[in-house]
C-alpha positions, 0 to 999 in steps of 0.5 A, spaced: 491 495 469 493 487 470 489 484 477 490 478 480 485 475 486 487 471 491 481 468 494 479 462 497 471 463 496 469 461 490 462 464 489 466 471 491 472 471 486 467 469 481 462 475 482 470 479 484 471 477 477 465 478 473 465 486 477 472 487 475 473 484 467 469 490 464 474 495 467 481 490 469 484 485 465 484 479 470 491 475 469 489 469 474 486 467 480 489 463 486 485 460 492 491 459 497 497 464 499 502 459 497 499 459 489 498 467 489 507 467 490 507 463 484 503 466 480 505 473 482 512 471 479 509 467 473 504 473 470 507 480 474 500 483 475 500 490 476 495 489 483 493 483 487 487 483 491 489 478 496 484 476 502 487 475 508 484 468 511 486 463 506 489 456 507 497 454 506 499 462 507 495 466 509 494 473 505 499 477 510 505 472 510 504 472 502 504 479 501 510 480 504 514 474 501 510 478 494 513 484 496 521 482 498 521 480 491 517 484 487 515 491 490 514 494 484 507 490 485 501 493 489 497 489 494 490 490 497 487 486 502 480 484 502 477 481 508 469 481 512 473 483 518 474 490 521 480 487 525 485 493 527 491 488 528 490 485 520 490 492 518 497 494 521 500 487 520 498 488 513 500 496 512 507 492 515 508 488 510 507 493 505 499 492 503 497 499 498 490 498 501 485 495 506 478 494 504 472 490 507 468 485 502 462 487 504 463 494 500 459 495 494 462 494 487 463 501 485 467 502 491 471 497 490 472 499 483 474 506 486 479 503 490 483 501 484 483 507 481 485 511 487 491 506 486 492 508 478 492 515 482 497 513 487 493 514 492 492 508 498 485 505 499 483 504 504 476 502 508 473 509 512 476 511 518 481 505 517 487 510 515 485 514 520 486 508 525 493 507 522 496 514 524 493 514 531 496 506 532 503 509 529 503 516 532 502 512 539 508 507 538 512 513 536 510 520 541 513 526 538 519 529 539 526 531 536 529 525 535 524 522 530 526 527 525 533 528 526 533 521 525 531 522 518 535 528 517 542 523 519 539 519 512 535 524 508 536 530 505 532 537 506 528 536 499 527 529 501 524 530 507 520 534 504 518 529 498 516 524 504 512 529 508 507 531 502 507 523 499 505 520 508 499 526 507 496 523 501 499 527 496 499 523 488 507 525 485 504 529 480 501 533 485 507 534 489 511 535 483 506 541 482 507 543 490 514 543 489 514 546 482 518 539 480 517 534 474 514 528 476 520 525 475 524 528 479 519 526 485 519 518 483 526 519 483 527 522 490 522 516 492 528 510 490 533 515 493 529 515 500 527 508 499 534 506 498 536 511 504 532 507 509 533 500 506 525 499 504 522 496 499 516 499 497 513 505 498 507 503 503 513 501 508 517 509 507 509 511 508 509 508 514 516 509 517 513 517 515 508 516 520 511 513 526 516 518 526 510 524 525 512 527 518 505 528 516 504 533 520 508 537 516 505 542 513 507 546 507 
């Protein structure tokens, strides 16, 4: 896995760095938002560790404008600060994760590789907080679902709902007796159904309109 850091603490990116090396392959580190768009388009990490606070764009509007471009990489946001509204504004921009500096190395590590897995990682209790934050903006009803129904098949609601409860595609594809393949086709088909660009941004629209209370 090719992993970027973006980090304007040099003591902590040199420590990140020297965590990571035995594990990671670390293609390049950038002290602003601004240098880590350019780097991203010019070295094409798998991930990048993007701290939020940084000086000429901060690691949100950076991830964003990453994103639009480039969705097939993965972003997690690394910060000191338990912020709610960091959190959402980062799952809005399509972060795959969000975790706090002040966990242990070997977490970090274990977050990257929930990432190969195809899981989310994200801090204790923060996942929990984003699924109470969207099923409040969005009280449960009918409409919700309907609404995906209009643009989504059946199977694809069905694909949607187990990935929005956490699920990797191979463990999907096990659930619903289909390849892997046939799941990661069904993802850029509702993708392109909704007009999203990653996968964070379909999960997120899952949870606002309730999917993951489904249950199969």
């Amino acid at each position: 896995m090719k992993v970027m850091i973006a980090d304007d603490h040099p003591l902590y990116v040199e420590a990140l760095e020297n965590l990571l090396r035995s594990d990671f392959e670390i293609v390049s580190t950038v002290d602003n938002g601004s240098k880590a768009v350019t780097e991203a388009h010019q070295k094409h990490p798998d991930v990048i560790l993007m701290d939020i606070n940084m000086p000429v764009l901060n690691g949100i509007e950076a991830t964003r404008k990453i994103l639009f471009e480039l969705p097939e990489i993965k972003i997690i946001i690394l910060t000191c600060f338990e912020e709610k509204e960091s959190l959402f504004r980062a799952v809005k921009a399509g972060a795959s994760g969000y975790l706090l500096k002040n966990l242990d190395g070997q977490e970090i590590i274990e977050g990257l590789r929930e990432l190969e897995k195809g899981r989310n990682p994200f801090a204790p209790g923060f996942e929990a907080c984003i699924l109470q934050e969207f099923q409040h903006q969005s009280p449960k009803d009918t409409s919700s679902t309907n609404e995906l129904a209009d643009q989504l098949s059946d199977r694809q609601i069905e694909v949607l709902a187990l990935v929005a409860q956490g699920l990797t595609y191979r463990e999907i594809g096990q659930k619903l007796f289909l390849s892997e393949r046939t799941i990661k086709y069904h993802m850029g088909k509702i993708k392109e159904s909704l007009n999203l660009k990653t996968q964070e941004q379909v999960i997120a629209l899952a949870w606002q309109k309730g999917l993951p209370k489904h249950q199969q």
